[in-house]
N, C-alpha and C positions, 0 to 999 in steps of 0.2 A: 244777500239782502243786507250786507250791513258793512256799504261803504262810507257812509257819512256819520257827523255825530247826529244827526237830527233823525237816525234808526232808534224809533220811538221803544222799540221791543227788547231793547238792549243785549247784555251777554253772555246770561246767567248758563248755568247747565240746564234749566229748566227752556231757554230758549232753542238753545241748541238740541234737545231731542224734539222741542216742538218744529226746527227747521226740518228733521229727518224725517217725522212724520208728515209733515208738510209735505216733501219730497215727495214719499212713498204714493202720498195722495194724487198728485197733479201731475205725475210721471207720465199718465200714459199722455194729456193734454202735452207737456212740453215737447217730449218726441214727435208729437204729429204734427206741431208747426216751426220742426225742427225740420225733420224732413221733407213736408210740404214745401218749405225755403228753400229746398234743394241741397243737404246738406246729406253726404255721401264719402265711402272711402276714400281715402288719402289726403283727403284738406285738411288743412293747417286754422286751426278756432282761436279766438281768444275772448274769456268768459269775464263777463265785468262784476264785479261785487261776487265771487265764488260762493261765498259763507264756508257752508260746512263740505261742500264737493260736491254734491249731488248732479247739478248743471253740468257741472266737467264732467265727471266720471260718465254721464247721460251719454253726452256727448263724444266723448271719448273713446264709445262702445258704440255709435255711429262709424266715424271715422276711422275707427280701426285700427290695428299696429302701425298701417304705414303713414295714417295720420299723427297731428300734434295738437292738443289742445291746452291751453293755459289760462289758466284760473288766477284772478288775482284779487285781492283782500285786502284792505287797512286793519283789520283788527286780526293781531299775531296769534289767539287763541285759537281764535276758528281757522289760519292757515296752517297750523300746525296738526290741527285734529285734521283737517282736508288730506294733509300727506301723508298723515299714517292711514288714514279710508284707505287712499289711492293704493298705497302700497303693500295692504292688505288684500286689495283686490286684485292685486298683480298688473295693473297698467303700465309698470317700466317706464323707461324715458318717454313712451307716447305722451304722461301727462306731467303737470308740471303746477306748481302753483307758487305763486311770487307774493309777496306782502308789498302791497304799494295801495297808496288815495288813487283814484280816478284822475286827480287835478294832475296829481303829480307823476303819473306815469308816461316813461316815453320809452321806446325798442326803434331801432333799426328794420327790425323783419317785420314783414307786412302778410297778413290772413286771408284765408279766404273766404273767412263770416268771422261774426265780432256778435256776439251771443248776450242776453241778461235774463232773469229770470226776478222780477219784484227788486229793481234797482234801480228805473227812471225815476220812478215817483217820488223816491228820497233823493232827486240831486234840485237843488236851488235852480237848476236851470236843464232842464231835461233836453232841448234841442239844441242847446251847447255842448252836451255830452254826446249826442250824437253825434253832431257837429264834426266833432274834436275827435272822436272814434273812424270817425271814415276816413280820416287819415288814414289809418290803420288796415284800410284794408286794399288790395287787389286791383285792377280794375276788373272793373264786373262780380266783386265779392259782395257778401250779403249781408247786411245787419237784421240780427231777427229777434225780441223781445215779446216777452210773454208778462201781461202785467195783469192788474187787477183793478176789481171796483167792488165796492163794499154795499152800497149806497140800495142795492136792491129791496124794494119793502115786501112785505107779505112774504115771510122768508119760510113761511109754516102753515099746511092745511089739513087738517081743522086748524086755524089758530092755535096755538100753545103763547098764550101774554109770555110767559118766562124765559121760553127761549126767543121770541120776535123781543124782548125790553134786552136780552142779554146778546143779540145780534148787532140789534141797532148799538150796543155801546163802542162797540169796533169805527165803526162808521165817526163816532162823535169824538171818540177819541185821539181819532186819527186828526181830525179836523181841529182838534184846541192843541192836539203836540205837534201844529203845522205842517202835517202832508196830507195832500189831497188825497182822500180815501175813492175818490173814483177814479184814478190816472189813465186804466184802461181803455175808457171812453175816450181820451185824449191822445190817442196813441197818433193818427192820423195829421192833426195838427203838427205835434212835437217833429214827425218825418219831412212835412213840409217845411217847417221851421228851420230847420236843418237842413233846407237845401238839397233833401232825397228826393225820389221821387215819392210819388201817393203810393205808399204802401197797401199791400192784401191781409185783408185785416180779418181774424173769423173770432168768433165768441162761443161759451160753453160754460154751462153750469154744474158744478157736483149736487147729488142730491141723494139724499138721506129717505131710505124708505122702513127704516127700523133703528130700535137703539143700539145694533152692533154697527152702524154705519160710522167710519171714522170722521165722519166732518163733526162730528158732535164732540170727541176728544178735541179734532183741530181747533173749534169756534173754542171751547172753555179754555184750551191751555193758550190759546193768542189774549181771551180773557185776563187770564192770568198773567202773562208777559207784562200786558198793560198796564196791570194793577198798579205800576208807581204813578202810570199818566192819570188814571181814574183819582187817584188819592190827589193827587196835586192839582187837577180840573176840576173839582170838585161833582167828579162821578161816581155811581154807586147801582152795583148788582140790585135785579128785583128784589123785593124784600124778603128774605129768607135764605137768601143764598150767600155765598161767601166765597174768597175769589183763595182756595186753598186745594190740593191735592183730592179732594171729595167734591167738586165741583163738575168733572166730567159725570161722576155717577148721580147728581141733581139735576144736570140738564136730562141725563137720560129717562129721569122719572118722572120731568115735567114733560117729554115728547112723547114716550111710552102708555103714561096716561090717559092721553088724547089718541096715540094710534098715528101722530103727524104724520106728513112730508115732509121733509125739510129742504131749506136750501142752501147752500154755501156762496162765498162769492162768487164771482163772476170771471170766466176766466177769457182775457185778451191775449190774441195773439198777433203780432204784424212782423211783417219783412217788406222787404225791398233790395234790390242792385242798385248797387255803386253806379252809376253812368260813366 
């Protein structure tokens, strides 16, 4: 997720374990419409905006030794932490990860899916990037994208005001650091625009039925990522709380209290074949 500069969440190490966590979170969603796309031993992937590896490595352990998957990244911090993941986990030459923009990358060899995981949303032209990616693949290869949308109200029942005032600031702030906090919804469009076919599109919500559920870490520390965009849009946590390392365990006191549900984004999935 953080091929362009308008990656509102930036680079810090605090985003970076919020990426793994992220991961951990939505792993089992990415694999099912990973392999719902049809995505099996021996094909050859290429994963657009990698980040921290997660997507590849996913991937990677689909496709299996005698497959190849290639993760690629603009920002050289997160490709270097992606290669020692990778190499830690022992993927070998299966995986591979490159430093390159979206704009500016071109190969020779062509995949058999062209993979993303929360990277449409940040490009200034999202069915240009696909577009431009289907090059890239096969005939009859797959492009399969898994995105998001924020935008969901009534995120908590019983109500909890502190965590629905501290959801909705994701949503707002996405929206004044100019990306579309519902891109999800848009998935469809972006495939037509691009010249694919109508992609199969399915949706899914994570939800939170106590304070050990991790969406409540994920909601606070994306909170916290933001914190420069909140300070500069002139936004601000419900009153009381404070966007610092004690912020997970406030949300959990304000949803605990109440006994909530909760809900986390919304999770999009689409593919499509190359014709």
């Amino acid at each position: 997720m953080t091929d362009q500069d308008v990656y509102i969440l930036g680079s810090s190490d605090l985003e970076h374990r919020r990426l793994m966590l992220q991961a951990r979170i939505l792993r089992p969603w990415t694999e099912r419409f990973l392999r719902a796309a049809g995505l099996v031993p021996g094909m050859s992937v290429l994963d657009l905006g990698s980040g921290m590896g997660d997507v590849s490595m996913l991937t990677a352990g689909i496709v299996g030794p005698r497959g190849r998957v290639v993760g690629i990244d603009r920002d050289p911090v997160v490709i270097d932490k992606a290669r020692r993941r990778g190499e830690h986990e022992g993927f070998g030459d299966s995986l591979a990860f490159d430093l390159a923009a979206l704009e500016d990358f071109d190969t020779e060899e062509r995949f058999d899916a062209v993979v993303g995981r929360f990277v449409l949303l940040y490009q200034p032209d999202p069915a240009g990037t696909l577009r431009r990616f289907a090059r890239f693949l096969r005939p009859g290869g797959v492009m399969v994208f898994h995105e998001i949308d924020l935008t969901n109200e009534y995120s908590s029942w019983p109500p909890s005001p502190v965590w629905d005032e501290s959801y909705r600031l994701l949503a707002e702030a996405y929206r004044r650091g100019g990306t579309p906090p519902d891109f999800g919804r848009r998935l469809t469009r972006a495939f037509l625009d691009a010249g694919l076919p109508s992609p199969t599109v399915e949706c899914l919500t994570p939800v939170g039925t106590d304070v050990s559920s991790p969406v409540i870490r994920w909601v606070a520390d994306s909170v916290r990522s933001l914190a420069p965009v909140l300070e500069r849009t002139g936004l601000s946590l419900p009153e009381g709380l404070v966007a610092d390392d004690t912020l997970p365990d406030q949300l959990e006191k304000a949803v605990g209290e109440l006994g909530s549900q909760i809900q986390g984004p919304v999770q999009y999935g689409a593919w499509a074949r190359k014709e």
